[in-house]
C-alpha positions in Angstrom: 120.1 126.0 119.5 123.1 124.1 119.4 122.8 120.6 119.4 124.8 117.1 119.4 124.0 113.3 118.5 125.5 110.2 116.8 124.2 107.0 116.3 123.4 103.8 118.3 126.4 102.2 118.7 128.8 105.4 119.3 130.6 105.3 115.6 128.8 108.3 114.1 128.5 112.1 116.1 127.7 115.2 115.1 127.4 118.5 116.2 124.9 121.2 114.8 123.1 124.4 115.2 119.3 124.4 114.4 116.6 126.3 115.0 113.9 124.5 117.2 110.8 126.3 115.3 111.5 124.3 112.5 111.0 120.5 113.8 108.4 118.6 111.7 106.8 115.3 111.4 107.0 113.9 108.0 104.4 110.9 107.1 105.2 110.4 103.5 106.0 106.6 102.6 109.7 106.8 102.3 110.4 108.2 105.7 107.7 105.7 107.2 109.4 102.7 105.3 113.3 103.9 105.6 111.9 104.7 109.4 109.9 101.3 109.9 107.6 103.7 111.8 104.2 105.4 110.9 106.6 108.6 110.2 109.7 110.0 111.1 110.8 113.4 112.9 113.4 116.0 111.8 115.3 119.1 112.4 117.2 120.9 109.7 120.2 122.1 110.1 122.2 124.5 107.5 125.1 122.6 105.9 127.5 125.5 107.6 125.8 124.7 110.6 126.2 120.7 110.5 130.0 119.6 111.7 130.5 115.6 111.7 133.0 114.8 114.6 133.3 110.8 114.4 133.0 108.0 111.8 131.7 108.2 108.5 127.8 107.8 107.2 127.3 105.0 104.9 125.0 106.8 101.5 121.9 105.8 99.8 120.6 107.6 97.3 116.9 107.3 97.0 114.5 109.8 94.3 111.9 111.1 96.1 108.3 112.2 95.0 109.6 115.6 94.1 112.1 113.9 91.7 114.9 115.4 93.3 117.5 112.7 94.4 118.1 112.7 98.3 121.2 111.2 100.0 119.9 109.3 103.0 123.0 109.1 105.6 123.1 106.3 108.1 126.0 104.2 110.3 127.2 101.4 108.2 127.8 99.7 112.0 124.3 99.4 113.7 122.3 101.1 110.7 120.9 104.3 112.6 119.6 106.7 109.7 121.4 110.3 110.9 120.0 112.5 108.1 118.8 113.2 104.3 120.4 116.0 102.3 120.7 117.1 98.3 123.0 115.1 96.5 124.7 118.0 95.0 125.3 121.8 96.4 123.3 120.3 99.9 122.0 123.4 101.3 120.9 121.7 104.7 120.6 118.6 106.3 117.0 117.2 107.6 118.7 115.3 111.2 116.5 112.9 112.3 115.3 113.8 115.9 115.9 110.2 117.5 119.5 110.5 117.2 119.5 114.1 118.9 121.1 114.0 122.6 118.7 117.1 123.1 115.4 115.4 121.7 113.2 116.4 124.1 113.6 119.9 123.9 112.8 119.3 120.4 108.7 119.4 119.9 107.6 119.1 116.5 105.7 122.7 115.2 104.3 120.9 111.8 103.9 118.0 110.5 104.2 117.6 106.2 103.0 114.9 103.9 99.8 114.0 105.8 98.3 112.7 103.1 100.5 109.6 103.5 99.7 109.5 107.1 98.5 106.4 108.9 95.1 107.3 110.2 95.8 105.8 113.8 99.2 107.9 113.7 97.2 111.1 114.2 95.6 110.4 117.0 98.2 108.3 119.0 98.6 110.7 121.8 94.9 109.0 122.5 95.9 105.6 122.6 95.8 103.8 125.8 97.0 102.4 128.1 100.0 104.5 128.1 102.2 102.1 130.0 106.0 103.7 131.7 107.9 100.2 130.6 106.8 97.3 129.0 
C-alpha cells in the first residue's frame, strides 16, 4: 500500500510503500515515554521502500532492551517523532502511524511488548463515555 505523511508543522514528508498486515502496537517503556502515551503504533516500511521528500529528521540515538542501538527520527521544528531504524545498514524503518495521511486504513494486526503494557491500555476500547469532541 503506498502511503504518504510528514509531520505536524509541514517541514518533514515522506513517501512509502508498506504492507498493511504488518501494523503493530508496541507497549514497551521507550515507545510509551518517547510517545508520552500508554504505547505507540507503527508500520514498517523497507528502507528501498521509504523516500523522504521534505526537510530533514533531527537523530537520537537511544539502546534499546535488545541492546541494539535505534535511531529515533523526529522534526527538529515542532518535535513529531516520524520513525525508528538501525543505526547502521537500516534494513527498514518502523513509521509511526500518527503521522500517516492514510492512518485509518491502517488497523493494527498485533500488538508486541505487552508485558510493558498499562493494564487500562488493553481494555480502552471499554472506556466510557466515548465523547465525539471535548
Amino acid at each position: 500500500m503506498k502511503i504518504d505523511g510528514g509531520c505536524h508543522c509541514g517541514n518533514i514528508t515522506y513517501e512509502a510503500e508498506v504492507d498493511p498486515e504488518k501494523v503493530a502496537i508496541c507497549h514497551c517503556t521507550d515507545c510509551q515515554t518517547m510517545s508520552g502515551s500508554a504505547f505507540r503504533a507503527v508500520v514498517p516500511a523497507a528502507s528501498d521502500k521509504f523516500k523522504l521528500l521534505s526537510g530533514q529528521p533531527k537523530i537520537y540515538v537511544k539502546t534499546a532492551e535488545s541492546g541494539n542501538p535505534r535511531a529515533q527520527a523526529f522534526c527538529p521544528e515542532c518535535g513529531t517523532h516520524l520513525y525508528s531504524a538501525a543505526v547502521k545498514d537500516t534494513p527498514s524503518y518502523g513509521i509511526r502511524l500518527g503521522t500517516v495521511r492514510q492512518r485509518a486504513q491502517l488497523t493494527p494486526k498485533r500488538q508486541v511488548w505487552c508485558r510493558s503494557a498499562l493494564g487500562w491500555a488493553m481494555e480502552a476500547g471499554s472506556i466510557q463515555p466515548q465523547l465525539d469532541r471535548q
